[in-house]
C-alpha positions in Angstrom: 1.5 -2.5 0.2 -0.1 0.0 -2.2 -3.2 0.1 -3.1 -4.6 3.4 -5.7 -4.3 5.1 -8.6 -0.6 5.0 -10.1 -0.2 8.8 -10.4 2.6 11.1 -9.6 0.5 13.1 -6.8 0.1 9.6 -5.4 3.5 9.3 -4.6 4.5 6.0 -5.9 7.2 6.7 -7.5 8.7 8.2 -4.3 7.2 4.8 -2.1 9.4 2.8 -5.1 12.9 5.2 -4.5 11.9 4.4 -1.0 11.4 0.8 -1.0 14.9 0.2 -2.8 16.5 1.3 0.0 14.4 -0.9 2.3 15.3 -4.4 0.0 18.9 -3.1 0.4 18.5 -3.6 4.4 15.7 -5.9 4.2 16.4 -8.4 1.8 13.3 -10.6 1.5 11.2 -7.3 1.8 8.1 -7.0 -0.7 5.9 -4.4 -2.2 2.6 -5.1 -3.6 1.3 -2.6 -5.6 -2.5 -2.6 -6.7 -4.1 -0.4 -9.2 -3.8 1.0 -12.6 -3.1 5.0 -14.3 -0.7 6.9 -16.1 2.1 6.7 -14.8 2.2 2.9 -15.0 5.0 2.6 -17.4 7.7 4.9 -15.2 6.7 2.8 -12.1 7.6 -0.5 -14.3 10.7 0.9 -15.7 11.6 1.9 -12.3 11.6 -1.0 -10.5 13.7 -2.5 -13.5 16.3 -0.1 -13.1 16.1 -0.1 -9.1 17.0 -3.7 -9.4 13.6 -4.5 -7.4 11.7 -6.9 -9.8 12.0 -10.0 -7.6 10.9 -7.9 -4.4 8.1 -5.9 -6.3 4.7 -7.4 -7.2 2.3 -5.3 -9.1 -1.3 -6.7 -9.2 -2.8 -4.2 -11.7 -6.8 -3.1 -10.9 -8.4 -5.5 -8.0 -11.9 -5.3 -6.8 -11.7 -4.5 -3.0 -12.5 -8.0 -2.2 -9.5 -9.3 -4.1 -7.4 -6.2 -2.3 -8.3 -8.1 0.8 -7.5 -11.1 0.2 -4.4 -10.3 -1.9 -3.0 -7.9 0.9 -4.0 -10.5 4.0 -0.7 -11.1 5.0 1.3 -7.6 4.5 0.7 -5.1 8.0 2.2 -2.6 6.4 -0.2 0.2 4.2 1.8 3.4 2.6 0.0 6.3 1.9 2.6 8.6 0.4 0.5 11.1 -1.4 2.0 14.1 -2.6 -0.9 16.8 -2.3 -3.6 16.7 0.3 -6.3 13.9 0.1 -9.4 14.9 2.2 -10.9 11.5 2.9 -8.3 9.3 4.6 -10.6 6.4 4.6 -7.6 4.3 2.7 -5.7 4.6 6.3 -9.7 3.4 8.0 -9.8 0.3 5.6 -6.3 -0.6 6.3 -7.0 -0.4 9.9 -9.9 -2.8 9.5 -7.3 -5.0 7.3 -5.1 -5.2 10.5 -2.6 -3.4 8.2 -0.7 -0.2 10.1 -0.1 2.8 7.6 2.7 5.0 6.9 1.0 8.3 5.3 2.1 11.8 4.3 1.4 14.3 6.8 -1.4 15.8 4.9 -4.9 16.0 4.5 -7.1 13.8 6.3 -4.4 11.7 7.0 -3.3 13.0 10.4 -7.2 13.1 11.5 -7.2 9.2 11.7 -3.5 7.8 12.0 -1.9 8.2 15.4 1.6 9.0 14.8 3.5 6.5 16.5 0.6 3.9 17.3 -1.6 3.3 14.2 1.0 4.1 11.8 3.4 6.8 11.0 3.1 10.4 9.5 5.5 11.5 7.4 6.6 15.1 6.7 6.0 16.1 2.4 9.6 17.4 2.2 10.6 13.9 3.5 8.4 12.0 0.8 9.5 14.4 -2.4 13.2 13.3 -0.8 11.8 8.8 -0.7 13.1 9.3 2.9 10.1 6.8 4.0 11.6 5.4 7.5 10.9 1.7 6.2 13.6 0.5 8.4 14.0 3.1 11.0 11.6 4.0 13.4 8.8 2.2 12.7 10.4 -1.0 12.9 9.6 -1.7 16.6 5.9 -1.5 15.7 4.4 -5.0 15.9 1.1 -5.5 13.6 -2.3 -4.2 15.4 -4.8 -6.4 15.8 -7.6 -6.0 13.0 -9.6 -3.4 13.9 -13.9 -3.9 13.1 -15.4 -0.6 11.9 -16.9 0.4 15.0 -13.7 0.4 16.6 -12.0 2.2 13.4 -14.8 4.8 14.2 -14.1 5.3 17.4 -10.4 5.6 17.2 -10.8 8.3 14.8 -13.4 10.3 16.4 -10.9 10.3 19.5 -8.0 11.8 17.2 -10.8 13.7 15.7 -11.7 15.2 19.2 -8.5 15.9 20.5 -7.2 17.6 17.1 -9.9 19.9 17.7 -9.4 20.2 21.4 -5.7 21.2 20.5 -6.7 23.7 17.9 -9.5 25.2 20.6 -7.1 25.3 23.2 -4.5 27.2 20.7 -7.2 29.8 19.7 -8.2 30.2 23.3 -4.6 30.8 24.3 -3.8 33.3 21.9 
């Protein structure tokens, strides 16, 4: 699922590339995409020419109640922005959806997703390639178990905290 602005430094035109080659191992594999913006058009045409229409549903602008109930089902949340996004707190209302996220390796993202346990972290030069591992290494992730803001909180003050415990104990090494 996708839930943002549709424009290019949101990556979801790279999430689509992507995505076609999950349907091509995954057959029954679906997409939802919510929101609205430019590049709306080249995401449609897309799709068409990726021969993805039947796996693809696009739900246009959704309040965030209707993104919840719309998205109850999927587990899966991609993040693939292409620049940095500060505020990762997509990837914190995904993990109170239950829904594990597979996010570019910048910004704020890698303050709140554990690679490998809340989601996955994927290198830029992987995303500008739509080398998103939809059916490789995160496949033997199950679903986690919706997650209530306090505990959302605290998972990401304990990445928070031992980010900054790496980065002190780097500077105190050098």
């Amino acid at each position: 699922m996708y839930a943002g602005r549709l424009a290019w430094e949101k990556g979801l035109l790279v999430l689509t590339q992507a995505f076609a080659k999950c349907v091509s191992k995954i057959p029954d594999a679906q997409l939802l995409i919510a929101g609205e913006g430019p590049i709306e058009k080249s995401v449609r045409d897309l799709i068409a020419e990726l021969g993805i229409s039947e796996n693809t549903k696009r739900l246009g602008d959704l309040t965030q109640d209707e993104i919840d109930e719309q998205f109850s089902g999927a587990w899966v949340q991609a993040l693939p922005s292409l620049t940095p996004e500060p505020l990762a707190s997509s990837a914190i209302e995904g993990m109170m959806r239950g829904h594990m996220s597979i996010a570019s390796n910048l910004g704020g993202f890698p303050e709140v997703i554990d690679d490998g346990i809340s989601g996955h972290l994927i290198e830029p030069t992987m995303l500008t390639h739509g080398q998103l591992p939809f059916t490789a290494s995160w496949t033997h992730l199950t679903p986690p178990n919706k997650w209530d803001w306090p505990d959302a909180l605290v998972h990401c003050r304990s990445l928070t905290a031992k980010h900054a415990l790496t980065i002190s104990s780097s500077c105190i090494e050098k």
